[in-house]
Steps between C-alpha positions, in 0.01 A plus 500: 500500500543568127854499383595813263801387267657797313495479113876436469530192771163363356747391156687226637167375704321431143805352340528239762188379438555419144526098524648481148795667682518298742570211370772645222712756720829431628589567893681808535915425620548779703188713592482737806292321762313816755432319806358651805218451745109545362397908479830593500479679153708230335226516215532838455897525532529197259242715209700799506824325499408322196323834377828713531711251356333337195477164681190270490296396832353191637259650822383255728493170343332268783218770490435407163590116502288478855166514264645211338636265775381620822720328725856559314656679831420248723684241254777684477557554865400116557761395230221336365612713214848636414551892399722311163200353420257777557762745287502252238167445453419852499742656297382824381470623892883462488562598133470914555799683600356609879323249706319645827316265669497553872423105587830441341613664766546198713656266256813699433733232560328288226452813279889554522565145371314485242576859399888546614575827254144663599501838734315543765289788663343544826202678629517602860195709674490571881321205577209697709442678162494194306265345737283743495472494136457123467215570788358836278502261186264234650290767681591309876550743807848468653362522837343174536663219752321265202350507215111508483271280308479746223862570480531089453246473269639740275805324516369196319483613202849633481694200561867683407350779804409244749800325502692809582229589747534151674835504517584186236767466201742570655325399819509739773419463891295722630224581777266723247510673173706784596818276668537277167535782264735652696682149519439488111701829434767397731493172282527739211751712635766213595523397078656862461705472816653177421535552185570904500805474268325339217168756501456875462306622772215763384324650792122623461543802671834622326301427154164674629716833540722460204309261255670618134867533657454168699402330223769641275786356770305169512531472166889589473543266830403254276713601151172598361470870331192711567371572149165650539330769694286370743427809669076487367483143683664504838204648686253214311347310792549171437249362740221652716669705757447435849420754763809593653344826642460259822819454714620243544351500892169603396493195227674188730439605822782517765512153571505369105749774419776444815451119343589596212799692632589191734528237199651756256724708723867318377418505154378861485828640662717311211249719230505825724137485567411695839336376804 
């Protein structure tokens, strides 16, 4: 599926390429750090933020650093390599004033350590949504008790993909597919929970209805002011949009969606989502 970046988040994508950067800019001491599970619309959230307010914008650093060293995630999880280190040695990810990287996500603890005046955001989407938007990214039915050859195949070459797919960093159990990434966003959901009165919670579907006014309060939430009129880029689709004409019965099936609601069901009563 080809990815469609919008002209303004496409900026801090080029700049963090620049290698001569890299190795002569200076780790930011107190950035906002947007967390949240993947297809959540923390990329989007994190671009206008830093669009309203003047701020500069690292988007999805492991995407870009996973051409260089494939295997950096599973290092990290396997302490085979510490997030210090990794920060350190890539220093311009961590130099801009808003760093979303949803991988993060799961290293919060670590994150807070090494950045103890930072501010956090979090990205929460009803996880059946979410799901199905992981699912509508990698073109894979939601109905399936497994995953076919095809769907595994495809998988190969998207090793940051698979490894959500699979269930692994942070390692998830799981009968198929469907169970581990609804043990994933419970996973993802339990770093906000624990840690609610430290992180400003965003919701998806609050910012979907109110995107310029949502943003705006983010921003004060966080003592930033909203500066610029972003009004001609909230409706800029970020990624390919999935088909969400489907319900959500008609796209997981009944058994794959009461799983869902099964795994999920504590977690989405503490975010108001509806069974």
């Amino acid at each position: 599926m080809k990815q469609i970046i919008p002209e303004f988040i496409k900026q801090p994508v080029r700049v963090l390429r620049n290698s001569y950067l890299m190795r002569t800019v200076r780790i930011h001491p107190a950035p906002i750090i947007v967390l949240g599970h993947q297809k959540t619309g923390t990329s989007v959230i994190a671009a206008l933020l830093g669009e309203a307010t003047g701020k500069s914008v690292t988007i999805d650093m492991f995407h870009h650093n996973n051409k260089i060293r494939p295997f950096f995630r599973e290092d990290i999880f396997n302490k085979k390599l510490s997030l210090r280190d990794f920060i350190q040695a890539n220093a311009l990810y961590f130099s801009t004033d808003i760093i979303k990287e949803p991988d993060l996500t799961f290293h919060y603890e670590a994150l807070l350590n090494y950045f103890p005046k930072a501010k956090f955001v979090f990205v929460i989407r009803d996880p059946r949504d979410n799901i199905r938007s992981i699912l509508n990214r990698l073109k894979i039915s939601g109905n399936l008790q497994k995953l076919n050859d095809c769907d595994t195949e495809q998988l190969q070459g998207l090793k940051g993909w698979q490894f959500i797919i699979e269930g692994k960093f942070p390692d998830v159990t799981g009968q198929n597919y469907i169970e581990k990434l609804a043990q994933r966003w419970n996973l993802a959901a339990d770093v906000y929970l624990q840690n609610k009165d430290h992180i400003v919670i965003i919701r998806y579907e609050d910012f979907v209805k109110d995107k310029i006014n949502i943003i705006s309060h983010l921003a004060r939430q966080l003592g930033l002011e909203p500066i610029h009129d972003i009004s001609n880029k909230v409706d800029v689709q970020y990624q390919s949009r999935g088909n969400h004409k489907i319900s959500r019965i008609e796209f997981f099936g009944i058994e794959n969606l009461k799983l869902i609601e099964k795994i999920c069901r504590d977690k989405m009563q503490k975010f108001d989502y509806l069974l």
